[in-house]
C-alpha positions in Angstrom: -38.2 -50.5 156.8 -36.2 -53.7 157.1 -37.6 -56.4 155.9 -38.6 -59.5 159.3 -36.1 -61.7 159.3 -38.7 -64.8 159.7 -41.3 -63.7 157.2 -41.6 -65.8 154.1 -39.8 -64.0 150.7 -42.1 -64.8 147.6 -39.8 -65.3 144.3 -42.6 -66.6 142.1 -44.1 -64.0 140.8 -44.0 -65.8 137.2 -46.5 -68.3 138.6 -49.3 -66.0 140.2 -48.9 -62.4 142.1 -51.2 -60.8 144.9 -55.0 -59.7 143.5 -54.2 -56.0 144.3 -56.2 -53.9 146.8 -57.5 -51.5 143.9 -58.4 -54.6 142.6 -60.2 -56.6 144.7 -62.4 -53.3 145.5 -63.5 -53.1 142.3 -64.9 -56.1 142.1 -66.0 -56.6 145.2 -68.3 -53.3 144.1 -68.9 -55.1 140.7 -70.5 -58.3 142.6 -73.1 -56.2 144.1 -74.1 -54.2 140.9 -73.5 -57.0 138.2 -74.2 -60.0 139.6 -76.9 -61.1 136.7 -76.1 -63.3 133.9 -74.6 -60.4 131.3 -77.1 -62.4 128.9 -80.3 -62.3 130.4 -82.5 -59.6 129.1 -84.2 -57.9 132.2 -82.8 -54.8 133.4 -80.2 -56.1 136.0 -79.1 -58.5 133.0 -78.6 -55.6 130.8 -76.7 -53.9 133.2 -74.1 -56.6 134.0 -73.5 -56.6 130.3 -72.7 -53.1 130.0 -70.3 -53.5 132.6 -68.8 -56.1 130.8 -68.7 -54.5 127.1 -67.4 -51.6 129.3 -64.6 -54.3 130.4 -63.9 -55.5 127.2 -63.3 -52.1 125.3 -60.7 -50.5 128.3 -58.8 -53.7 127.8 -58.7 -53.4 123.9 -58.0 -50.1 124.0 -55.3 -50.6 126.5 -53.7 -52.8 124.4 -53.7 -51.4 120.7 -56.4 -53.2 119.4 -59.3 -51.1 117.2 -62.2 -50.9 118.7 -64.0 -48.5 116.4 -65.5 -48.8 113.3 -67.0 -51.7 111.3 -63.8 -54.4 111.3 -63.2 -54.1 115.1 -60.8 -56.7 116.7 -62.1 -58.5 119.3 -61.6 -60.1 122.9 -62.3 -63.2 123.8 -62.7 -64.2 128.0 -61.6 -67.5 128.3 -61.6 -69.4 131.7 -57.2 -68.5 131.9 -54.3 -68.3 129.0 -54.5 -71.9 129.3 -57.4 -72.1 127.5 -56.8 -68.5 125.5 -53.5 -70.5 124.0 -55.6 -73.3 122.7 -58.0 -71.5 121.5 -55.9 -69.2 119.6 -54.3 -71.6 117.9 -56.8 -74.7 117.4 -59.4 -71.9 116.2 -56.9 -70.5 113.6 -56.9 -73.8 112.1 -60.1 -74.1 111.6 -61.4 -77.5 109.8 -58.6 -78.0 107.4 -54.9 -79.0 107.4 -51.8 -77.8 107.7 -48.3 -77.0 109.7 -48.0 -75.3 112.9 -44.6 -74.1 114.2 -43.6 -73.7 117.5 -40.6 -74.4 120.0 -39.4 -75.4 123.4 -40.1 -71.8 124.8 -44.1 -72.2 124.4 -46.0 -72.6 127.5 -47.2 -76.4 127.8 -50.8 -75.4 126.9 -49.9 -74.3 123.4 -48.1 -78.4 123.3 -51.7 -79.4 124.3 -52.8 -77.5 121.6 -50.4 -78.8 118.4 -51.1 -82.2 120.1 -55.0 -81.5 119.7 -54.1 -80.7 115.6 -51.8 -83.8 115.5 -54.7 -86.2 116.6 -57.5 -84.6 114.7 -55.1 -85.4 111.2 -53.7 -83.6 108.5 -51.7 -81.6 110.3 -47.6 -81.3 110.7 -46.0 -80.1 113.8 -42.4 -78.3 113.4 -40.3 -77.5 116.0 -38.3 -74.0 115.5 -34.7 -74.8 117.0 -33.7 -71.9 119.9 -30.4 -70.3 120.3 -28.0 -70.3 123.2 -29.8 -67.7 124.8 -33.1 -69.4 124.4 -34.2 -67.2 122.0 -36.2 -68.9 118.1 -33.5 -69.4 115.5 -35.6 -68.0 112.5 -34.5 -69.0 109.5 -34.8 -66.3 106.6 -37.5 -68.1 104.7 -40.1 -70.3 106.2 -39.9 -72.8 103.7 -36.4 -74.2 105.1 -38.7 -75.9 108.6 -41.9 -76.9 106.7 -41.9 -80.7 105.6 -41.6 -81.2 101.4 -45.0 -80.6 99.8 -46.7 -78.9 102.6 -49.6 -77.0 101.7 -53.1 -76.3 104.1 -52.8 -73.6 106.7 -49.6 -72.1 109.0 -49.5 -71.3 112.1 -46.6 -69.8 114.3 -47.2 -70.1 117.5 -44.6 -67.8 119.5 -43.9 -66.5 123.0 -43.2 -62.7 123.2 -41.5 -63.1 127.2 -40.2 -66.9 128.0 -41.5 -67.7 131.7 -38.7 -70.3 131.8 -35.9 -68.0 131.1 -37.2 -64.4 130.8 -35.7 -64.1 127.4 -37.6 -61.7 125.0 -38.8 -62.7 121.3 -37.5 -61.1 118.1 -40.8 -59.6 116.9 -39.2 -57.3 114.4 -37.8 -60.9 112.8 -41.1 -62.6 113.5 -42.7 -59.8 111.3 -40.1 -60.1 108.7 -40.7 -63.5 108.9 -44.7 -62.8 108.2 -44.2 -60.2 105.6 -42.2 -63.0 103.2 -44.5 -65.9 103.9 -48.1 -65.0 102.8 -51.1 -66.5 104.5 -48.7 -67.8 107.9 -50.8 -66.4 111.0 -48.7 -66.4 114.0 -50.4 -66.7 117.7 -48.6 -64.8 120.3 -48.3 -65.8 124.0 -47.7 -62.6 125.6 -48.9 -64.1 129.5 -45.0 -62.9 131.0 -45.1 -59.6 129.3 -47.8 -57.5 130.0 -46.6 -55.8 133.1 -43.2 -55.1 131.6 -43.1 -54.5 128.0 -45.5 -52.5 125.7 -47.9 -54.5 123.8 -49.6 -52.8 121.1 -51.7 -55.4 118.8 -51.6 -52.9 115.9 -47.9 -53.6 116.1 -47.5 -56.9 116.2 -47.4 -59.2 113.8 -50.3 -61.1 115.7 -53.9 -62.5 114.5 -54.6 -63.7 118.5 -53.0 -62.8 121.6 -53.4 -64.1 125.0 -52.5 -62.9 128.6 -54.1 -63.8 131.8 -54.4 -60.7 135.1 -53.2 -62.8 137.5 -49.4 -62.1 136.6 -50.5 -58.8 137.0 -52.3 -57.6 140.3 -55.5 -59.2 138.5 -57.7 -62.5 139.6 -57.1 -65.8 138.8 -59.8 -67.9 136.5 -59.9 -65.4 134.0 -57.9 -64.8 130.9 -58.5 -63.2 127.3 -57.3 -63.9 123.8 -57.6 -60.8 121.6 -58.3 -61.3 118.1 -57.5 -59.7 115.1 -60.2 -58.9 112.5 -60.2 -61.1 109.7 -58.0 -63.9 111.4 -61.3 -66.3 110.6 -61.0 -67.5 114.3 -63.4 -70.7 114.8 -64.9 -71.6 118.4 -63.5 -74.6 120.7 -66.1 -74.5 122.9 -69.5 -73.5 121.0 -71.7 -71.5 122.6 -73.8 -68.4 121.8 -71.6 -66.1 124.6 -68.7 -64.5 123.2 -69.5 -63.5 119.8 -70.3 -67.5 119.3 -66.3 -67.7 119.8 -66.6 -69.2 123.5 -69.6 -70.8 125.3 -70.1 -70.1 128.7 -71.9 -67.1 131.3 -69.1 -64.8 131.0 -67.7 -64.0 134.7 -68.7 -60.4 134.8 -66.6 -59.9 138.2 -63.5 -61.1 137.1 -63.9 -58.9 134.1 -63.5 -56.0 136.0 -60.9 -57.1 137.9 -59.1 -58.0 135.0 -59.3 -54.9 133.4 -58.8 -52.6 136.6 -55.6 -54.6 136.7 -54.9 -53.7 133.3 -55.2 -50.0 133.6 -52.9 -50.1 137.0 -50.0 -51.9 135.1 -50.0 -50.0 132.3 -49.9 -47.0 134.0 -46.7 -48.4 136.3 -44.8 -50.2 133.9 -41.9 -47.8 132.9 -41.4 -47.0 136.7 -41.7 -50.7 137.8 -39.9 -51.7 134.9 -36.5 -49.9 135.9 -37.6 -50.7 139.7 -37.2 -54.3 139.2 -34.4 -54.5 137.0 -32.8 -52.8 139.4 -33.4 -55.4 142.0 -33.0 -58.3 139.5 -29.5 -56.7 139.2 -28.9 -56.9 142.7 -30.3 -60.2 143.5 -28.5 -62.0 140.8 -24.9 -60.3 142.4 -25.9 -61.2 145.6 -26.7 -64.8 144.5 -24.0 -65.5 142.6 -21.5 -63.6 145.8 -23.6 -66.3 147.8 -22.6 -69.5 145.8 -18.9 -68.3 144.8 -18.4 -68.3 148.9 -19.6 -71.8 148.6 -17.4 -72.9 145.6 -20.2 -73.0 143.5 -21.0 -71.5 140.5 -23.8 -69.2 139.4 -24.8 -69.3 136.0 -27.5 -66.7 134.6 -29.1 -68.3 131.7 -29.9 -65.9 128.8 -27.9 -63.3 130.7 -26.6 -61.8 127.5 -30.4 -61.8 126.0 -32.9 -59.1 126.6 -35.0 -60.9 128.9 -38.4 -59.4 130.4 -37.3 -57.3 134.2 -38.9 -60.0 136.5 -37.3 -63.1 135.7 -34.0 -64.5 136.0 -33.2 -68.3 136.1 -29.7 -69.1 137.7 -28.2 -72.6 137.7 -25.8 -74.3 140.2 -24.0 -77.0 138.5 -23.3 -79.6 140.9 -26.9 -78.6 142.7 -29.9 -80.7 142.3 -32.7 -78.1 141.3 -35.6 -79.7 143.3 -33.3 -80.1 146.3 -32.2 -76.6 146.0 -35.9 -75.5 146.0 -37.4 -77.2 148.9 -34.2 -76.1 150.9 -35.5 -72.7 150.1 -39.0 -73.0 150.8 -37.5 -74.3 154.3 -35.6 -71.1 154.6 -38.5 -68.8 153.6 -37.8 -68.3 150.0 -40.4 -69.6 148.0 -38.7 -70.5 144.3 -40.0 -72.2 141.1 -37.9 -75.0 138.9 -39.6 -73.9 136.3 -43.2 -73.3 134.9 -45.9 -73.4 137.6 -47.7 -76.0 135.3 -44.9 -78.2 134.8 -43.3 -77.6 138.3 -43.9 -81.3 139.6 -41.9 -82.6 136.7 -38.8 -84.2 137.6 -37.5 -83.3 134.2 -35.1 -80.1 132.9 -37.0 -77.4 131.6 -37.6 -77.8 127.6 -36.3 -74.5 126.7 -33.0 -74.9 128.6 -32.5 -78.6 127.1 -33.8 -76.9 123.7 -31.2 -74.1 123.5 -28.2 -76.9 123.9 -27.2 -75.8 127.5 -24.6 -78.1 129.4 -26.5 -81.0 131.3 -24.9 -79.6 134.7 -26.8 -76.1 134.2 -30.1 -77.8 132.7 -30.7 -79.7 135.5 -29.9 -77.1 138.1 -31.2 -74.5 136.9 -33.9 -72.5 139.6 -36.5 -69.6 138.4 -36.6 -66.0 140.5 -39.4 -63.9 139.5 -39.8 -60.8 141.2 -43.2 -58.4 141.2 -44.6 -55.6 143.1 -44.0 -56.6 146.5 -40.5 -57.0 146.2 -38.4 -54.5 148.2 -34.7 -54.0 148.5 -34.2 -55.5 152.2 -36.2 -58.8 150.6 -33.3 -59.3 148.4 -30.6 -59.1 151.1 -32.6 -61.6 152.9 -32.8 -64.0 149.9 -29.1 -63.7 149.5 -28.6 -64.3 153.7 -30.7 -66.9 153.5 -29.6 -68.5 150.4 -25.9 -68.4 151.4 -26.6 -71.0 153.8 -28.6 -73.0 151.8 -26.2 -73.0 148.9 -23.5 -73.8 151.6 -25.2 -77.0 153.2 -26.3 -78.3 149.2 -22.1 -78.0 148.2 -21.4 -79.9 151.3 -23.8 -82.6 150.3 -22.4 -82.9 146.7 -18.7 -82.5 147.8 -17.8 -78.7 146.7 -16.0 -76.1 148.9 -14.2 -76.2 151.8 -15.1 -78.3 154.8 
């Protein structure tokens, strides 16, 4: 069916998707039989909290973790990956000193976070440099980033799928990386991955983990951190919920939607993997078609790098970014500069700046993130639509003809 000419495209699936319908049934069942706080201990108490604990295990399980046995890993709900970042990485460093690493890639909450070990004292923050394709330049040994006479904890705080760029992380290297530096615990943002690529925790080189539902199907105000056993993670927010490892009534209905969106990704990923790398294909060719017939240039950024199937960021040197985007949104293409949480800044994104890309390309650089609801005659539209957009922006810089 073709898609209506006049109905708004969304391109920002990076930022938040649609709560599916599967969903939003199951928690709208969930609100009527767990409604109790999961720690009360009447019967309708007791009953929320199984449906919970049933939560908690279909998402470990989905993802790797061991849930059997004596040294289980853990989940931790948190309130969004916002706070699952800083918790995973403030509570690895418990009360004592040290270095953590991270780099231009990492979400602006894990920032917050090395921030929040810079002010309490004693610790170092050190910036791992990125590549060209905005991917971490890992040295062979650790010891050529960390300041002279370091000692206390480390922490490597990576990002296994960039939502600035869509580039994918190394995690064979980070592992190497790990295996030759004894003690490091490294914190992995995996928020941009889930739907796309496998994530296993008994895999990765990860003590914590964090991921959110709502770039997947899932609601918004709930996000988890999983937690390896033995990673001697200490609480941000005390509290008795959560194992003592987060204080707060747990939200029971979110749970479940979080964890029927989960098992509905997981179970799509290969085919929607290939479906939207397919149509990332054909939206960046119709893009870049769409700016060449305005004299402009298209540049994919990380093109070369294996980046995760929903995201692509394209620049148009010569093009204001911000401009560009509102143009858009004017046209019906809703479009991102960058990060949802950093999209009112008037400032290049960090990982583009980080990786040493030209000026002209940082600072017109515009995200597409694709999702479930993207269909082939969407893509044709965006590239109608942006034709004339990127026609009227080269006129107002000077490029093409007249």
């Amino acid at each position: 069916m073709a898609a209506d000419p006049s109905a708004v495209i969304y391109l920002d699936h990076a930022a938040a998707t649609r709560v599916r319908p599967e969903v939003d049934e199951a928690m709208r069942e969930a609100a009527v039989r767990a409604f109790a706080n999961p720690s009360s201990l009447h019967a309708a108490g007791r009953d929320a909290r199984r449906v919970l604990e049933d939560c908690r295990e279909r998402i470990l399980t989905l993802l790797g973790a061991r849930v059997v046995g004596g040294a289980r890993d853990q989940l931790v709900f948190t309130g969004g990956a916002t706070e699952a970042n800083v918790l995973g990485i403030v509570g690895l460093a418990g009360s004592g000193g040290g270095t953590i690493l991270s780099s231009a890639r990492d979400h602006g909450s894990i920032r917050a976070a090395t921030d929040m070990l810079a002010r309490r004292g004693g610790w170092s923050a050190v910036q791992i440099p990125l590549r060209t394709d905005a991917t971490l330049a890992l040295p062979a040994d650790l010891s050529d980033l960390l300041p002279d006479a370091t000692g206390g904890r480390r922490i490597l705080s990576t990002t296994l799928a960039c939502g600035q760029t869509g580039a994918v992380e190394d995690m064979a290297a980070v592992a190497h990386l790990v295996a030759r530096t004894p003690g490091l615990a490294v914190h992995v943002d995996a928020t941009q991955a889930i739907a796309y690529l496998p994530v296993d925790l008994s895999r990765l080189p990860a003590a914590t983990l964090t991921l959110a539902p709502h770039k997947f199907g899932g609601p918004r105000g709930i996000g988890g951190l999983l937690v390896r056993r033995g990673s001697g993670l200490e609480p941000v927010v005390s509290g008795p919920q959560e194992e003592g490892l987060r204080g707060g009534t747990e939200a029971v209905v979110l749970a479940v939607g979080f964890a029927r969106a989960l098992e509905l990704a997981v179970a799509e990923r290969a085919a929607e993997t290939a479906r939207i790398t397919d149509l990332r294909t054909r939206l960046e060719t119709a893009i870049q078609a769409a700016a060449a017939a305005s004299g402009l240039r298209a540049v994919i950024v990380a093109e070369t790098a294996r980046r995760v199937a929903h995201i692509t960021t394209i620049a148009f040197p010569g093009v204001d970014r911000q401009t560009l985007v509102i143009a858009a949104d004017l046209a019906g293409v809703c479009l991102a500069t960058g990060t949802a949480c950093a999209s009112g800044s008037s400032e290049p994104s960090p990982a583009l700046v980080a990786a040493g890309l030209e000026e002209a390309v940082t600072r017109s650089a515009v995200r597409f993130s694709l999702g479930r609801d993207t269909r082939p005659p969407d893509v044709e539209q965006v590239g109608s639509r942006l034709a004339d957009v990127l026609h009227r922006c080269a006129r107002a810089n000077g490029h093409g003809a007249t």
